[in-house]
N, CA and C atoms as an extended XYZ file, in Angstrom:
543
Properties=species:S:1:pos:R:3:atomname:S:1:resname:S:1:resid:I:1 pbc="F F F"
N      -108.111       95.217       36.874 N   UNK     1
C      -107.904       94.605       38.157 CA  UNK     1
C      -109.001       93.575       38.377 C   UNK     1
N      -108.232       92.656       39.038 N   UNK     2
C      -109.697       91.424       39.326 CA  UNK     2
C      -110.883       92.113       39.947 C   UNK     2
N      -111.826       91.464       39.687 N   UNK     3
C      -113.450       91.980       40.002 CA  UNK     3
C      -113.702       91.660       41.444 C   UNK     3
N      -113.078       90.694       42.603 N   UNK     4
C      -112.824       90.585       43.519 CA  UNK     4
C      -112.389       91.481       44.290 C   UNK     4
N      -111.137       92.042       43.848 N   UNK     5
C      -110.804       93.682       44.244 CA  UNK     5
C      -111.681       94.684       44.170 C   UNK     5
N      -112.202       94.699       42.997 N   UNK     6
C      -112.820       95.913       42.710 CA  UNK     6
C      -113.918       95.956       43.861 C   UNK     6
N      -114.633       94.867       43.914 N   UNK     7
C      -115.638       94.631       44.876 CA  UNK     7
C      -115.362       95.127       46.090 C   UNK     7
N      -113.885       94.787       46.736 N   UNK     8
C      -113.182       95.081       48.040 CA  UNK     8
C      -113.115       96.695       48.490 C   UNK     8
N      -112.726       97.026       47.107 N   UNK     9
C      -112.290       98.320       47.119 CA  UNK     9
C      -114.041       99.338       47.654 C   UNK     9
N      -114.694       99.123       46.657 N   UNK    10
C      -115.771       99.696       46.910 CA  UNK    10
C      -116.342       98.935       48.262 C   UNK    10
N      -116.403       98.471       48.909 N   UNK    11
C      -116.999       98.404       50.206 CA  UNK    11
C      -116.415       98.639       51.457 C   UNK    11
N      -115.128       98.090       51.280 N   UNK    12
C      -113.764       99.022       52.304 CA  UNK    12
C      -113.803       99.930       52.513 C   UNK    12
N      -113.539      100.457       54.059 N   UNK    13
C      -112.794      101.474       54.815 CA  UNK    13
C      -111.156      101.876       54.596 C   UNK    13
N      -111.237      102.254       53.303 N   UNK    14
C      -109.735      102.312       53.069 CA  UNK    14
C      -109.622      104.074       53.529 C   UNK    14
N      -108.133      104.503       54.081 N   UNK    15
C      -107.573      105.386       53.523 CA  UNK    15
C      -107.937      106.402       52.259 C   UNK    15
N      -108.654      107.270       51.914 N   UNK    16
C      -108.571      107.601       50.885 CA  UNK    16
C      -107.374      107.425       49.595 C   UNK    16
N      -106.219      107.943       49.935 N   UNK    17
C      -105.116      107.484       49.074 CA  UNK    17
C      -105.196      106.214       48.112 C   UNK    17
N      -105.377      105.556       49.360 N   UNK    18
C      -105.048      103.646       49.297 CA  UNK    18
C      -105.981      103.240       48.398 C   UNK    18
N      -107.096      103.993       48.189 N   UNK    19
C      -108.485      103.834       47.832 CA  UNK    19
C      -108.384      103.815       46.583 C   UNK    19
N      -108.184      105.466       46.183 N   UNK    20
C      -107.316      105.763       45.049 CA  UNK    20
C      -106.434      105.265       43.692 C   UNK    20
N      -104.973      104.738       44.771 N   UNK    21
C      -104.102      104.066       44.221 CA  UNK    21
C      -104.865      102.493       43.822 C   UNK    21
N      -105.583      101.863       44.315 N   UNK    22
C      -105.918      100.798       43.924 CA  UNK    22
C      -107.110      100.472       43.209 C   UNK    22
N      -107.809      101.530       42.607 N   UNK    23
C      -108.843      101.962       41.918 CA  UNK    23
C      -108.157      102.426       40.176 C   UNK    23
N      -107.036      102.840       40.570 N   UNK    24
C      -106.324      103.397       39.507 CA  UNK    24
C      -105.441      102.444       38.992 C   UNK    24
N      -104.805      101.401       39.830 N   UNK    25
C      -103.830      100.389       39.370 CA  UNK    25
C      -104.225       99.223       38.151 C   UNK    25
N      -102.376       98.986       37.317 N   UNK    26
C      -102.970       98.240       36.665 CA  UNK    26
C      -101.849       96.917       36.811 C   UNK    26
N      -101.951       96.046       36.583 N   UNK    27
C      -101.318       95.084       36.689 CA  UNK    27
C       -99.989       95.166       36.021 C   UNK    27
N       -98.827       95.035       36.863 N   UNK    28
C       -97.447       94.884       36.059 CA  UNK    28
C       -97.063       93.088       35.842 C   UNK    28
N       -97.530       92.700       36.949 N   UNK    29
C       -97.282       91.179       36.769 CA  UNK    29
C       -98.524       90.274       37.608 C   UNK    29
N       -99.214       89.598       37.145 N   UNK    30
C      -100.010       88.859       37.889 CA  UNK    30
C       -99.087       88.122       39.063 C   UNK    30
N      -100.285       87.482       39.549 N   UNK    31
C       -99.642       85.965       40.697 CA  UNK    31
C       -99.082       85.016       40.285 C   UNK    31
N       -99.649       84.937       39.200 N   UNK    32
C       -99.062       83.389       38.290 CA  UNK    32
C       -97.421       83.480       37.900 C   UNK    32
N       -97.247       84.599       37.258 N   UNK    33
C       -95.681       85.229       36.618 CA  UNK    33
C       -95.125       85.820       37.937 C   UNK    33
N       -95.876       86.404       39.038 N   UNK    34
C       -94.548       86.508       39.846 CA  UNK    34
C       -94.367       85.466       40.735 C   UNK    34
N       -95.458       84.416       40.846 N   UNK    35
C       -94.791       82.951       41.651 CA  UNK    35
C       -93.842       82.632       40.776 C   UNK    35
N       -93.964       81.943       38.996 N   UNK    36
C       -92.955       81.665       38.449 CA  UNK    36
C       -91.191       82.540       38.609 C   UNK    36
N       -91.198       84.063       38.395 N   UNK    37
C       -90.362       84.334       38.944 CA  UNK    37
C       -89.458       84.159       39.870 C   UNK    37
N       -90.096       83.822       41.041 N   UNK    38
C       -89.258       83.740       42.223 CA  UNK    38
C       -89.465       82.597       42.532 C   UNK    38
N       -89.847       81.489       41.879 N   UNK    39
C       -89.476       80.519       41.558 CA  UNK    39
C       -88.071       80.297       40.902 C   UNK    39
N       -87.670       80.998       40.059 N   UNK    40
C       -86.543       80.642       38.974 CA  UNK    40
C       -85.481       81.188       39.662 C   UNK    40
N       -85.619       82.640       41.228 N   UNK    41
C       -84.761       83.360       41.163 CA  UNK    41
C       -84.236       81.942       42.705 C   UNK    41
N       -85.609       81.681       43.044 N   UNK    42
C       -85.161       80.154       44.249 CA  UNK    42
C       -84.062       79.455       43.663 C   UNK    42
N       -84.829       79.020       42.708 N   UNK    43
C       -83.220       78.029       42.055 CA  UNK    43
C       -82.157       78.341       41.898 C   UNK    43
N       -82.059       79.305       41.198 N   UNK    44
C       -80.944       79.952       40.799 CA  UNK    44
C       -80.359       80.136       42.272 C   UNK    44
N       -80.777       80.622       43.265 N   UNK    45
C       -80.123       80.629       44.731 CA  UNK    45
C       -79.652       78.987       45.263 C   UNK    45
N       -80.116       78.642       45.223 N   UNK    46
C       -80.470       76.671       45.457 CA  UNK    46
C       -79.001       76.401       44.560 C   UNK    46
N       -79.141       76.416       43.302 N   UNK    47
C       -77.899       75.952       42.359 CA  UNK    47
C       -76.631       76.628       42.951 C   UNK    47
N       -76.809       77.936       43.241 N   UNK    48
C       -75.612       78.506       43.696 CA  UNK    48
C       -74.837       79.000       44.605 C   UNK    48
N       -75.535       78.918       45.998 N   UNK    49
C       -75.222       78.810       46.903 CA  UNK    49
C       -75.594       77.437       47.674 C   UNK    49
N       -76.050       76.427       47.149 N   UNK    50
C       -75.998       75.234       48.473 CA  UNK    50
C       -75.234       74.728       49.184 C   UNK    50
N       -73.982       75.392       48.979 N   UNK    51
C       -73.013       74.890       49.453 CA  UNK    51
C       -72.065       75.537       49.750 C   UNK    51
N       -72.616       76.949       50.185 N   UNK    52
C       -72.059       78.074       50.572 CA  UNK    52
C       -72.255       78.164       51.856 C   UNK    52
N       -72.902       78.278       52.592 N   UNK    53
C       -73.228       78.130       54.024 CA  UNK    53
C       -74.121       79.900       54.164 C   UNK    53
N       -74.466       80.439       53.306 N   UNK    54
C       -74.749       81.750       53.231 CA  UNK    54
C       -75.642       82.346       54.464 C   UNK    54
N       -75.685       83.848       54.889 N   UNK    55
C       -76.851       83.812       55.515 CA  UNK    55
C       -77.822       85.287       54.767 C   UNK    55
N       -79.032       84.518       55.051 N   UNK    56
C       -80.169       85.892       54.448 CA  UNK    56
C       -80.444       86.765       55.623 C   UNK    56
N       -79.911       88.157       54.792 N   UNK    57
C       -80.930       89.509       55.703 CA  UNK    57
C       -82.091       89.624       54.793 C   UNK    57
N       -82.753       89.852       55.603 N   UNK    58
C       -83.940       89.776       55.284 CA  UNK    58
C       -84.316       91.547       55.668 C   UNK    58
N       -84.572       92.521       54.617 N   UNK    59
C       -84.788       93.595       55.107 CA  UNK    59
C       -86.121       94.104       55.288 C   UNK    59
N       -86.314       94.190       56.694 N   UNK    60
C       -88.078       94.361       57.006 CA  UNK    60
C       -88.844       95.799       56.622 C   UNK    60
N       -89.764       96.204       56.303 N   UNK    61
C       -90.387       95.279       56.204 CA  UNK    61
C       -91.026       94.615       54.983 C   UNK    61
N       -90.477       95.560       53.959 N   UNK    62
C       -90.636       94.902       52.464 CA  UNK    62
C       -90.552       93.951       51.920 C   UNK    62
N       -88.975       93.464       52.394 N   UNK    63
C       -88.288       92.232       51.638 CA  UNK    63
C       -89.052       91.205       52.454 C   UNK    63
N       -89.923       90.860       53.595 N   UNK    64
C       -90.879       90.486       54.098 CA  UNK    64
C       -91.611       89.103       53.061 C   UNK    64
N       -92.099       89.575       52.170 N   UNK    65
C       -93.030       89.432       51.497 CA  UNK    65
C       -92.074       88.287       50.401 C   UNK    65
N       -90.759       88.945       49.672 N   UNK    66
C       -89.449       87.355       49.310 CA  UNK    66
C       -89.128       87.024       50.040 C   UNK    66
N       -89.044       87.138       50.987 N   UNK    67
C       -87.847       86.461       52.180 CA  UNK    67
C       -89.039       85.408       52.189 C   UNK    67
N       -90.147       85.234       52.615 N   UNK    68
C       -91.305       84.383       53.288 CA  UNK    68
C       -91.502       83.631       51.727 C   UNK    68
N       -91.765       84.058       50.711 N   UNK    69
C       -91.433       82.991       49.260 CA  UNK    69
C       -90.402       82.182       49.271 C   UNK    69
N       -89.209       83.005       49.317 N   UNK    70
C       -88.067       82.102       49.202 CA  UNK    70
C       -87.984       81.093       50.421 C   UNK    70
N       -88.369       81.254       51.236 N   UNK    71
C       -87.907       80.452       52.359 CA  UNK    71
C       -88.554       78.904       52.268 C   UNK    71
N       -89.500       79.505       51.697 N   UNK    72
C       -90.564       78.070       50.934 CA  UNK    72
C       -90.014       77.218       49.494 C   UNK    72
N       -88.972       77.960       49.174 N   UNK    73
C       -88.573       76.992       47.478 CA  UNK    73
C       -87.209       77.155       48.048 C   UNK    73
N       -86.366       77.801       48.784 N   UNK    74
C       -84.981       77.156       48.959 CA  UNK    74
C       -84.266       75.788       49.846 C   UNK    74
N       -84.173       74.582       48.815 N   UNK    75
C       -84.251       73.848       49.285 CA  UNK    75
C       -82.486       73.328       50.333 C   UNK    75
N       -82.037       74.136       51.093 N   UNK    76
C       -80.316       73.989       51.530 CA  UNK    76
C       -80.573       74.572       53.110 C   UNK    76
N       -79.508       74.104       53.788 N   UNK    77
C       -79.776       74.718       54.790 CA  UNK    77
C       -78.891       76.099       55.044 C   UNK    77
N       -79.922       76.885       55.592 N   UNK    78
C       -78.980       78.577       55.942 CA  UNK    78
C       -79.328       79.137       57.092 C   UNK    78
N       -78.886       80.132       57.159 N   UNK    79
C       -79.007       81.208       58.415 CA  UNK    79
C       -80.002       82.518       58.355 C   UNK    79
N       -80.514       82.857       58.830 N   UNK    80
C       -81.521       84.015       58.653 CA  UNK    80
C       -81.107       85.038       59.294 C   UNK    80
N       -81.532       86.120       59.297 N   UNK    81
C       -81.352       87.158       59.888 CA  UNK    81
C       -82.125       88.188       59.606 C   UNK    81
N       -82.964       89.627       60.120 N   UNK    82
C       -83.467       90.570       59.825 CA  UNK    82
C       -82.962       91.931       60.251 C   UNK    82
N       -83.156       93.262       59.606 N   UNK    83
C       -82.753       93.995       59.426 CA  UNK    83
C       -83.701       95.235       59.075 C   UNK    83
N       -83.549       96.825       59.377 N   UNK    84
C       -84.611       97.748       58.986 CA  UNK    84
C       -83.727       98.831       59.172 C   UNK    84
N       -84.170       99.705       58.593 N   UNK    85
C       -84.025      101.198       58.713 CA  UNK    85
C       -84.274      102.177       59.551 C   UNK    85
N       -83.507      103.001       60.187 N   UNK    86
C       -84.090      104.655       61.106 CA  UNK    86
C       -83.474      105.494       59.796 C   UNK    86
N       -84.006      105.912       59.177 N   UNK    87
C       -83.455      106.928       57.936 CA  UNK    87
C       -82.183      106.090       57.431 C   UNK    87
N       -81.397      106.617       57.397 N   UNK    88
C       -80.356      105.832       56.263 CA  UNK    88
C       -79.317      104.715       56.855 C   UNK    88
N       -80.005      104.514       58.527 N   UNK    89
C       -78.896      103.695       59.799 CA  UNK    89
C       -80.116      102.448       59.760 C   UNK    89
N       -78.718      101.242       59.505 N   UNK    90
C       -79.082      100.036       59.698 CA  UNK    90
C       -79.574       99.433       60.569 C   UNK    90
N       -80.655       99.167       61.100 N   UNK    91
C       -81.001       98.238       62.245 CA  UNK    91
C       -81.098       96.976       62.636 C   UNK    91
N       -80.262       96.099       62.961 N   UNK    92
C       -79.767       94.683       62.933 CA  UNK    92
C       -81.365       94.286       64.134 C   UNK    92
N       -81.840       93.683       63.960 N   UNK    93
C       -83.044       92.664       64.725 CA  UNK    93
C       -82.280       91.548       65.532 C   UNK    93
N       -82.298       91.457       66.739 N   UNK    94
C       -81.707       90.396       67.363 CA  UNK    94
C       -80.369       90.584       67.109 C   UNK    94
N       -79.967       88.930       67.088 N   UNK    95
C       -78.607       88.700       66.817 CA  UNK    95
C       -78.160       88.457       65.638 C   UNK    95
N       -76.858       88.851       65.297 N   UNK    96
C       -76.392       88.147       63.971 CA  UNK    96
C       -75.614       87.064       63.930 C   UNK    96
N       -75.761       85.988       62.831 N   UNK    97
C       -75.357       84.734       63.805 CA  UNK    97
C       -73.958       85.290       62.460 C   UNK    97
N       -72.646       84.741       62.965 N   UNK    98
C       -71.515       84.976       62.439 CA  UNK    98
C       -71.431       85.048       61.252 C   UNK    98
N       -70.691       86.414       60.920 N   UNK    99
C       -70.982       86.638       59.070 CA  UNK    99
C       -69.552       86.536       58.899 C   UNK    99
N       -68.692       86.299       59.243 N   UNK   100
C       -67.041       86.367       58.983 CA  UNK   100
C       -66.663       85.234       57.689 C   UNK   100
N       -66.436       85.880       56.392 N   UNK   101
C       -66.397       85.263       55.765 CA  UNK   101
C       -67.494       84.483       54.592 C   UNK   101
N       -68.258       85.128       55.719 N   UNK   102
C       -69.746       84.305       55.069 CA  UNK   102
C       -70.171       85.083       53.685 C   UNK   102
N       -70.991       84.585       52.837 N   UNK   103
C       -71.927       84.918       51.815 CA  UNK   103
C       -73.103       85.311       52.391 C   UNK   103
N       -73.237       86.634       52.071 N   UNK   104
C       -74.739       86.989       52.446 CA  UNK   104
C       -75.288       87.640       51.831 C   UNK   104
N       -76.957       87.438       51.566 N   UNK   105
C       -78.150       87.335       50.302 CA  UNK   105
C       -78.815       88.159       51.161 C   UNK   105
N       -79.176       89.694       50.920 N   UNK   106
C       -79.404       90.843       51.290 CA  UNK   106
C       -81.170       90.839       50.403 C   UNK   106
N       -82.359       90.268       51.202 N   UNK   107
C       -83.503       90.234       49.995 CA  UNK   107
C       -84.630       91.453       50.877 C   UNK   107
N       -84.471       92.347       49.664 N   UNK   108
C       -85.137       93.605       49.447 CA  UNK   108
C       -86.806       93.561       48.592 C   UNK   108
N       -87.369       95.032       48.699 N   UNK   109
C       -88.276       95.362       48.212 CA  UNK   109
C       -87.553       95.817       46.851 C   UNK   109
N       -86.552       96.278       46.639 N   UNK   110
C       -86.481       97.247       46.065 CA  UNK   110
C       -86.165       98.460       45.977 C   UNK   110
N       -86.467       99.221       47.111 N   UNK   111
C       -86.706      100.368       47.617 CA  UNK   111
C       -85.597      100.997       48.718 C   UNK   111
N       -84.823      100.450       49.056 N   UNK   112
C       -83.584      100.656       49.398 CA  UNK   112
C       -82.716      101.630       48.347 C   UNK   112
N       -83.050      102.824       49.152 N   UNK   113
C       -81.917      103.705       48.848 CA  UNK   113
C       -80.352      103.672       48.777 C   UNK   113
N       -79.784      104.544       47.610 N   UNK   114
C       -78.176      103.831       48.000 CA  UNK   114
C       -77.422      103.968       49.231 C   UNK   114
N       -78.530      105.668       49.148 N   UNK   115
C       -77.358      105.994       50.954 CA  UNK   115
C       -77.717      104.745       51.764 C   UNK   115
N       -79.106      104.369       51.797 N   UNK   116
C       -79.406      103.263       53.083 CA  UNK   116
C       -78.267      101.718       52.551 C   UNK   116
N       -78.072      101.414       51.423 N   UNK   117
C       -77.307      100.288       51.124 CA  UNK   117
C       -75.950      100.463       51.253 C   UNK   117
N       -75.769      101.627       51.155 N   UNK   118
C       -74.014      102.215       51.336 CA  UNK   118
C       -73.779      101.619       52.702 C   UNK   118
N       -74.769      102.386       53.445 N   UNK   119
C       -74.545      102.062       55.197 CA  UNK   119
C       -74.632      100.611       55.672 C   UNK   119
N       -75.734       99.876       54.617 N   UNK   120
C       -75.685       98.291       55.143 CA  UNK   120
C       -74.434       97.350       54.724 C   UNK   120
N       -73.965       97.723       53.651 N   UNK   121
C       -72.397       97.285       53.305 CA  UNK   121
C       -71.715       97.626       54.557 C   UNK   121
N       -71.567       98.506       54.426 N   UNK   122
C       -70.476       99.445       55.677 CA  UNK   122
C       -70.711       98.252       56.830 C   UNK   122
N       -71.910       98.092       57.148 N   UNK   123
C       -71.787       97.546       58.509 CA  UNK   123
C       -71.458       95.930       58.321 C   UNK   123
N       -72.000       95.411       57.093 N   UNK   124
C       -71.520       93.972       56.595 CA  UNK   124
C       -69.865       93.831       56.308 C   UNK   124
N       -69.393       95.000       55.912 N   UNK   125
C       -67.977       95.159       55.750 CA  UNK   125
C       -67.453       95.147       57.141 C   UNK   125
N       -67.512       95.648       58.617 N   UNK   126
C       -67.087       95.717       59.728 CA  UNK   126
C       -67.319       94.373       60.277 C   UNK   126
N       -68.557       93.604       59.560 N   UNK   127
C       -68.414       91.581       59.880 CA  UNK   127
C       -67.741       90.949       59.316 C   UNK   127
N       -66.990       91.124       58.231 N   UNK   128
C       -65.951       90.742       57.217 CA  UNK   128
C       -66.269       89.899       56.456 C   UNK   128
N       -67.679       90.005       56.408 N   UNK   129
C       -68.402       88.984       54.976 CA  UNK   129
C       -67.648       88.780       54.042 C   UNK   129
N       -67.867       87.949       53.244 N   UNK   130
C       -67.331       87.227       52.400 CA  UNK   130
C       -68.462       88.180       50.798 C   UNK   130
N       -68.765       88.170       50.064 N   UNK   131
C       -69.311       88.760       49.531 CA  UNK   131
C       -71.108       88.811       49.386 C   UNK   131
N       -71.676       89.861       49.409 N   UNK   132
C       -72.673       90.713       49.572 CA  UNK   132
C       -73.401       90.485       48.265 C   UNK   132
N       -74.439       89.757       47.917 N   UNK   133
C       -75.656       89.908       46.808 CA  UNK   133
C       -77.070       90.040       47.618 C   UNK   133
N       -77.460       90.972       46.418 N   UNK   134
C       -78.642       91.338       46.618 CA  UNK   134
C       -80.137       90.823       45.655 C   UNK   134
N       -81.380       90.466       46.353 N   UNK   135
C       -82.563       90.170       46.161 CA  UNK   135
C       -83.474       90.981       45.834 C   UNK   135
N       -84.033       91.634       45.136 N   UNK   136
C       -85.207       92.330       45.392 CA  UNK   136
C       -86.435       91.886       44.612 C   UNK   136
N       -87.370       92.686       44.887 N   UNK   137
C       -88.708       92.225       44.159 CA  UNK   137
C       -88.563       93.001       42.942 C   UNK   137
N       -88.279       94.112       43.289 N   UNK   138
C       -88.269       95.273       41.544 CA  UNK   138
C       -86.751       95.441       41.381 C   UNK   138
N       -86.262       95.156       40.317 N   UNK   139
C       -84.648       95.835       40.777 CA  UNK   139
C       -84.576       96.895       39.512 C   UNK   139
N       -84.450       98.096       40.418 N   UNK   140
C       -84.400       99.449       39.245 CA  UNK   140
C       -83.314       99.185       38.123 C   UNK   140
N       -81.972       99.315       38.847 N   UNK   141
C       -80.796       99.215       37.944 CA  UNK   141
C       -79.798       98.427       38.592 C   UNK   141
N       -78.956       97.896       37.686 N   UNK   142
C       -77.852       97.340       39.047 CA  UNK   142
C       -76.801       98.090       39.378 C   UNK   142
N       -75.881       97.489       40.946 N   UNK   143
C       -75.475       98.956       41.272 CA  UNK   143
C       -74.112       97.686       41.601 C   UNK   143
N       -72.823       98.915       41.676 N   UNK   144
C       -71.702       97.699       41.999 CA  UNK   144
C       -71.385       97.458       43.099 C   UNK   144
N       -72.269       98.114       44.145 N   UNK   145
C       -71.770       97.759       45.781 CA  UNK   145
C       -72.353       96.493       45.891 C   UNK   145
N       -72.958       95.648       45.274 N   UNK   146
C       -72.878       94.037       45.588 CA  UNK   146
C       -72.731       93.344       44.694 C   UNK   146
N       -72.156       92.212       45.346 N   UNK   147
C       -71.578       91.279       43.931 CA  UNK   147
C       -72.171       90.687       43.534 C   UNK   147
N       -73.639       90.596       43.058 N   UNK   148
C       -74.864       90.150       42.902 CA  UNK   148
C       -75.428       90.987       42.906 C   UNK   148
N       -76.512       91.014       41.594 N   UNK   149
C       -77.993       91.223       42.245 CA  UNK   149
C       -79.355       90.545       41.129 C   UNK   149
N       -80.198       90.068       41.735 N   UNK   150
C       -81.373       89.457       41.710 CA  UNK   150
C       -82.829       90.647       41.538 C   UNK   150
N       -83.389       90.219       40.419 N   UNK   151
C       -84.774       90.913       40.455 CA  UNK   151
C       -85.363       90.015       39.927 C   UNK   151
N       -87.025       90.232       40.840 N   UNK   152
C       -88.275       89.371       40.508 CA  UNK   152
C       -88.574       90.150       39.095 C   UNK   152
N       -88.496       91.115       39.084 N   UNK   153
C       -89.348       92.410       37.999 CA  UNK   153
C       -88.193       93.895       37.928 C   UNK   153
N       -87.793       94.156       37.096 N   UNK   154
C       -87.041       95.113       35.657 CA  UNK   154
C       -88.107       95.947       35.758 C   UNK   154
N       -87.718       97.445       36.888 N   UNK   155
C       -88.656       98.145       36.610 CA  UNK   155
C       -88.767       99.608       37.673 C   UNK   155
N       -88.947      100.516       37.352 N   UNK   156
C       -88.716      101.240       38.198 CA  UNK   156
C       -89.719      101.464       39.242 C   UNK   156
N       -89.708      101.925       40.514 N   UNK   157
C       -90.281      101.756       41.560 CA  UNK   157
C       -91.529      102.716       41.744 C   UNK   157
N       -91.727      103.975       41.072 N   UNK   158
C       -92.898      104.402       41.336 CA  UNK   158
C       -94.058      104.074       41.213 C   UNK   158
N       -94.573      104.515       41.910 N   UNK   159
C       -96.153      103.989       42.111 CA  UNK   159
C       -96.771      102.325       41.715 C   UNK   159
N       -95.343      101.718       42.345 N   UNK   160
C       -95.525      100.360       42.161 CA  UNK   160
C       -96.094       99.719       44.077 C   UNK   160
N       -96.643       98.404       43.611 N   UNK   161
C       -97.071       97.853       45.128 CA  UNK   161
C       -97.736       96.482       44.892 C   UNK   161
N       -97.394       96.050       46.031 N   UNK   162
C       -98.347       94.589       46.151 CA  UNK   162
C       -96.471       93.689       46.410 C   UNK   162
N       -96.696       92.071       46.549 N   UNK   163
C       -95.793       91.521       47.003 CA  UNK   163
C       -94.551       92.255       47.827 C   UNK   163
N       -94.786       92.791       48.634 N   UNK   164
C       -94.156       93.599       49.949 CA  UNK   164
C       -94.268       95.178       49.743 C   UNK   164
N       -94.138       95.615       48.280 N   UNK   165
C       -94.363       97.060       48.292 CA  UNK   165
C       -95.609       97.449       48.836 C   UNK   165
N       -95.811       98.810       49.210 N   UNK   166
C       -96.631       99.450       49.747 CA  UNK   166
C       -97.437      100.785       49.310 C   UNK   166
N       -99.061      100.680       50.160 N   UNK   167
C       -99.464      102.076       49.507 CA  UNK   167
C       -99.891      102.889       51.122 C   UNK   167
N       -98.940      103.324       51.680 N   UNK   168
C       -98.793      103.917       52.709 CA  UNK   168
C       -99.512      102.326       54.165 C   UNK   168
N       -98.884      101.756       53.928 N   UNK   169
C       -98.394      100.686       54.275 CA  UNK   169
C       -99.659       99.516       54.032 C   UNK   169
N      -100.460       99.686       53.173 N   UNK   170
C      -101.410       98.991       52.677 CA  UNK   170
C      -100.287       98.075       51.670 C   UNK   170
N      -101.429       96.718       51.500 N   UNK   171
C      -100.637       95.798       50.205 CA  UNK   171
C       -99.643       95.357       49.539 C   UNK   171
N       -99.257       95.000       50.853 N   UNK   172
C       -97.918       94.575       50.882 CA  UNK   172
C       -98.160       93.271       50.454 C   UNK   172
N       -99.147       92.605       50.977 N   UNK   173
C       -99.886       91.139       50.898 CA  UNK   173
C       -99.685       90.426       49.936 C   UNK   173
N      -100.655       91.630       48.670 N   UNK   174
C      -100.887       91.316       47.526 CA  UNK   174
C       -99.915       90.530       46.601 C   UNK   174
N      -100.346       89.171       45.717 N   UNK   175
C       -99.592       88.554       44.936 CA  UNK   175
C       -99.380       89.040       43.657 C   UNK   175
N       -99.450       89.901       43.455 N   UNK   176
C       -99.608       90.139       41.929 CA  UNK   176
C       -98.598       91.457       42.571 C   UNK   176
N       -98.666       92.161       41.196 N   UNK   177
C       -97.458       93.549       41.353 CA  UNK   177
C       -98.129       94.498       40.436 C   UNK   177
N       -98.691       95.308       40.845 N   UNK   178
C       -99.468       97.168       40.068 CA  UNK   178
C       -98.835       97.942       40.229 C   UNK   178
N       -98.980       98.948       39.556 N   UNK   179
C       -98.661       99.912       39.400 CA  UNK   179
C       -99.706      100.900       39.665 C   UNK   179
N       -99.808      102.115       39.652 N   UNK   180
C      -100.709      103.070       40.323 CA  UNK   180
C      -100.749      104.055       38.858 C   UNK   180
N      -101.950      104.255       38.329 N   UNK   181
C      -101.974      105.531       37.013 CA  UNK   181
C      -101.896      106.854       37.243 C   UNK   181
């Protein structure tokens, strides 16, 4: 881990845990490879929807951390929207501006459970979207409830953190992506 951290770590008021986990972590992807990433996954959105009229949920507070990347390299105009969890029930933020028909780019941590994605279809299905892809930062496996899906990083989710993931809600911040030993 950078020597900057290390420095942080030892003089911080962390959490014990947090302390821990980031004492123990080792790098899965620097800053450099996951800007390039979601760089490539921008374009690839840019090439293929510009002319879709799509809108992004943005699922808080993980997907936080792409949603705020992408919003900076997608160069088209779209619709935003945010979204969160009470256990496995969708929580729409504000308003939703009309999904009837629409394409909508669902950008995750990752960490979205199926029951919780079952239920966010369900409720995208009762707007009569047009079809449903998904974003994430880690994408475990792909699953067929969307017709899309996008990963920054091929990889399974434990004791992973940094670019929106979390270590009991620490480091989310972080540009780079660790893992915890």
């Amino acid at each position: 881990m950078a020597d900057v951290l290390q420095e942080l770590i030892a003089t911080a008021d962390f959490p014990t845990p947090v302390s821990r986990a980031l004492q123990s972590a080792r790098v899965l992807a620097d800053a450099g490879d996951m800007a390039a990433a979601i760089d490539r996954m921008a374009v690839t959105l840019t090439a293929e929807l510009q002319d879709q009229s799509p809108v992004i949920l943005g699922v808080l507070p993980g997907g936080s951390y792409l949603l705020g990347a992408l919003m900076q390299r997608m160069v088209f105009p779209l619709q935003i929207a945010h979204c969160g969890f009470d256990g496995d029930e969708p929580i729409v933020a504000g308003d939703l501006p009309s999904l009837t028909e629409r394409l909508v780019v669902v950008v995750d941590d990752g960490q979205m459970r199926a029951s919780q994605a079952e239920a966010l279809l369900a409720v995208l299905s009762g707007h009569q979207t047009g079809p449903v892809w998904r974003c994430s930062v880690i994408q475990r496996t792909a699953s067929s409830e969307f017709t899309r899906q996008l990963g920054v990083v091929t990889t399974d989710s434990s004791g992973v953190f940094g670019c929106g993931l979390d270590v009991l809600g620490y480091c989310r911040n972080l540009p780079s992506l660790y893992r915890t030993a």
